[in-house]
C-alpha beads as a LAMMPS data file, in Angstrom:
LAMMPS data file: protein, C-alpha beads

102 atoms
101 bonds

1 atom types
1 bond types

-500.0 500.0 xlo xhi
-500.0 500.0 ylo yhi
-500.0 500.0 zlo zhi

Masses

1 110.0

Atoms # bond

1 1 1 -182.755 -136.418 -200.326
2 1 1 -179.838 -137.535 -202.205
3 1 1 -179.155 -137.356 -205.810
4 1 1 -179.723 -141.068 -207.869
5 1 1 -176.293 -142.910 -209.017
6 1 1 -176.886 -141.956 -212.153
7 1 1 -177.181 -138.480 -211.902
8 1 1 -174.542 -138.490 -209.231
9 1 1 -172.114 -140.189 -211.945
10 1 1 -172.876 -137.776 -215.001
11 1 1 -172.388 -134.764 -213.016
12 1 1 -168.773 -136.245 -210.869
13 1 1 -165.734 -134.523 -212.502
14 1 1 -162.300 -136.755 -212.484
15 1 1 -160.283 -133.313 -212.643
16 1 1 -158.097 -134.277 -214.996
17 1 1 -155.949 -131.423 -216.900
18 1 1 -153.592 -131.775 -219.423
19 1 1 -149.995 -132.335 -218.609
20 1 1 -147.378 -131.438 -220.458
21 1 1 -144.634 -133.312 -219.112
22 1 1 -146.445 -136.690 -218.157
23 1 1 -145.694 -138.974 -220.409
24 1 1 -141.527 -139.289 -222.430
25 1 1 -141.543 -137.847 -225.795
26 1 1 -143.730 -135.308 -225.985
27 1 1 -140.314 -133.128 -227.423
28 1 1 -140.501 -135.797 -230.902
29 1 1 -144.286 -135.709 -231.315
30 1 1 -144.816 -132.526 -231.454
31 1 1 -141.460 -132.178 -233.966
32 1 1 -143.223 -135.136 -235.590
33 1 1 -146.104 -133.284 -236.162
34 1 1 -145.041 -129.701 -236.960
35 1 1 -143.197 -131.348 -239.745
36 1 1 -145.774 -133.608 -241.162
37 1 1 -147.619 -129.537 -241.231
38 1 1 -144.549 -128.024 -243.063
39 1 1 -145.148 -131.063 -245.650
40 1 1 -148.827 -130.397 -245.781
41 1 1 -148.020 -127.023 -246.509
42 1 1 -145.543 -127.672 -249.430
43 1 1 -147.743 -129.607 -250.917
44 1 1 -150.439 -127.296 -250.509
45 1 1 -148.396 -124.857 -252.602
46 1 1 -147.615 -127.405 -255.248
47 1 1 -151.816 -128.228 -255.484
48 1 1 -152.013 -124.281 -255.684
49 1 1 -149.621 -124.268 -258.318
50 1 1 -150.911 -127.571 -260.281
51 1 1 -154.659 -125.885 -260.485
52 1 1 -153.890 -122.749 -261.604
53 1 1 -152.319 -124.010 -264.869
54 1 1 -155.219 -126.227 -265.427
55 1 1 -157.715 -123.568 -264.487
56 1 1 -155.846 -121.187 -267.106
57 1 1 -155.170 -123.857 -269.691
58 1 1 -158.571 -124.931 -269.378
59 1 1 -159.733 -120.877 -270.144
60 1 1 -157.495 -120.685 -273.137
61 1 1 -157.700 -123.837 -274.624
62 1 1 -162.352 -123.463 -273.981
63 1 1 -161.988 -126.928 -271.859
64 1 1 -165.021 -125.798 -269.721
65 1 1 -164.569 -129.196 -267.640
66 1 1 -160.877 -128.372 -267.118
67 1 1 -161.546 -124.730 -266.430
68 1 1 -164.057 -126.086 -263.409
69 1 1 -161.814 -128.322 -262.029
70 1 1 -158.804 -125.672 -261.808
71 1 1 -160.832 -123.420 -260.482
72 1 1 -162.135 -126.103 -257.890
73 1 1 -158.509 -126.981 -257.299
74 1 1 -157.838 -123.549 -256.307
75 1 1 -160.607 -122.831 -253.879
76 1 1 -159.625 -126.383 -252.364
77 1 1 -155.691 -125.513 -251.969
78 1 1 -156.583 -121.898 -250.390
79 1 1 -158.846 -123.382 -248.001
80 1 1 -156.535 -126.389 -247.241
81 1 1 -153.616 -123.612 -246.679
82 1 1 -156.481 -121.554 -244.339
83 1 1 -156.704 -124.896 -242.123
84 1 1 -153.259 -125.736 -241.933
85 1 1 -152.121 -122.472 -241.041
86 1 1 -154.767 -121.665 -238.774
87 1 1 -155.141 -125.309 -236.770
88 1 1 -152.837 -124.481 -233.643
89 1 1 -154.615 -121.499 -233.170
90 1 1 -158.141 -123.371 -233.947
91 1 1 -157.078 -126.240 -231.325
92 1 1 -156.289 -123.742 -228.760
93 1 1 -159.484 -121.468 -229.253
94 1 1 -161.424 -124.952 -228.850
95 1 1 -159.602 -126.590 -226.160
96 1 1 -159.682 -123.026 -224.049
97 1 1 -163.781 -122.980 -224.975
98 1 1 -163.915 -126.854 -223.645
99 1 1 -162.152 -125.914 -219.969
100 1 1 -164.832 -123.579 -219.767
101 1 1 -167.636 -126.052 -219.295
102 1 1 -168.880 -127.031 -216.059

Bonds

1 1 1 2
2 1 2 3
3 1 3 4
4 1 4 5
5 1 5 6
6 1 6 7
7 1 7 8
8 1 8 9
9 1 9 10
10 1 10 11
11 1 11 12
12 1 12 13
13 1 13 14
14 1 14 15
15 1 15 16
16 1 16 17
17 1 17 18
18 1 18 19
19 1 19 20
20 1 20 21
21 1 21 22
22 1 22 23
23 1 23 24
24 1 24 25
25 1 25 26
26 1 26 27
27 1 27 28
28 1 28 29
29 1 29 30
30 1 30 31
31 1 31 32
32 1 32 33
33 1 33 34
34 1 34 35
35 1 35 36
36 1 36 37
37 1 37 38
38 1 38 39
39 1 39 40
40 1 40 41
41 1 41 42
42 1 42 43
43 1 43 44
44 1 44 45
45 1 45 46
46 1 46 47
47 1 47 48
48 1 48 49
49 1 49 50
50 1 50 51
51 1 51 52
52 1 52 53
53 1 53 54
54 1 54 55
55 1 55 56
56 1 56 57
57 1 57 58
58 1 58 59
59 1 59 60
60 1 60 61
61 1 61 62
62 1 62 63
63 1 63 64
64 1 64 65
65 1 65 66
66 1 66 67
67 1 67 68
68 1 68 69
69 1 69 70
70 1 70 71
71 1 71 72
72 1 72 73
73 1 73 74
74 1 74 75
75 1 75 76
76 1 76 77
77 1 77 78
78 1 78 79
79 1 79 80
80 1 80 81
81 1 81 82
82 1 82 83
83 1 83 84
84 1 84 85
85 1 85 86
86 1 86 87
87 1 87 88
88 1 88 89
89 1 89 90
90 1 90 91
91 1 91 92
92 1 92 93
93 1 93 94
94 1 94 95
95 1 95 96
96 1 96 97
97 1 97 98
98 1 98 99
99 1 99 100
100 1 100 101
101 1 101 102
């Protein structure tokens, strides 16, 4: 008995794998986009920077609000600086759990 077009159509694999030298450029994005990390990064260490004054003016001046939103600054820089450093590897672990399914 054969399978219904439908099913036969969700269960067809194109076989399509990534390429890495398909399409011209592929050099300049990913330049493009290691620097646009490096930026990310700087900045990152600027936010870092930025909060922790506030968080410690904001102790020693008894600016609760202040205090709150350095601290919140902080946790929001270190986890920003978790992501950035830890996205090629995150992409990879992902991409290699996604070729897995069948």
């Amino acid at each position: 008995m054969p399978l219904p077009d439908p099913i036969f159509r969700l269960a067809y694999d194109p076989g399509i794998q990534p390429n890495e030298g398909g399409l011209p450029g592929l050099s300049v994005l990913k330049q493009v986009v290691g620097s646009m990390n490096l930026f990310a990064i700087v900045a990152v260490v600027g936010a870092l920077a930025i909060s922790s004054c506030v968080w410690a003016w904001g102790h020693h001046s008894g600016g609760h609000q202040a205090e709150a939103n350095g601290k919140k600054g902080v946790l929001v820089s270190l986890g920003s600086a978790l992501l950035l450093g830890a996205a090629n590897g995150m992409v990879a672990f992902f991409s290699t759990l996604g070729s897995q399914v069948h």
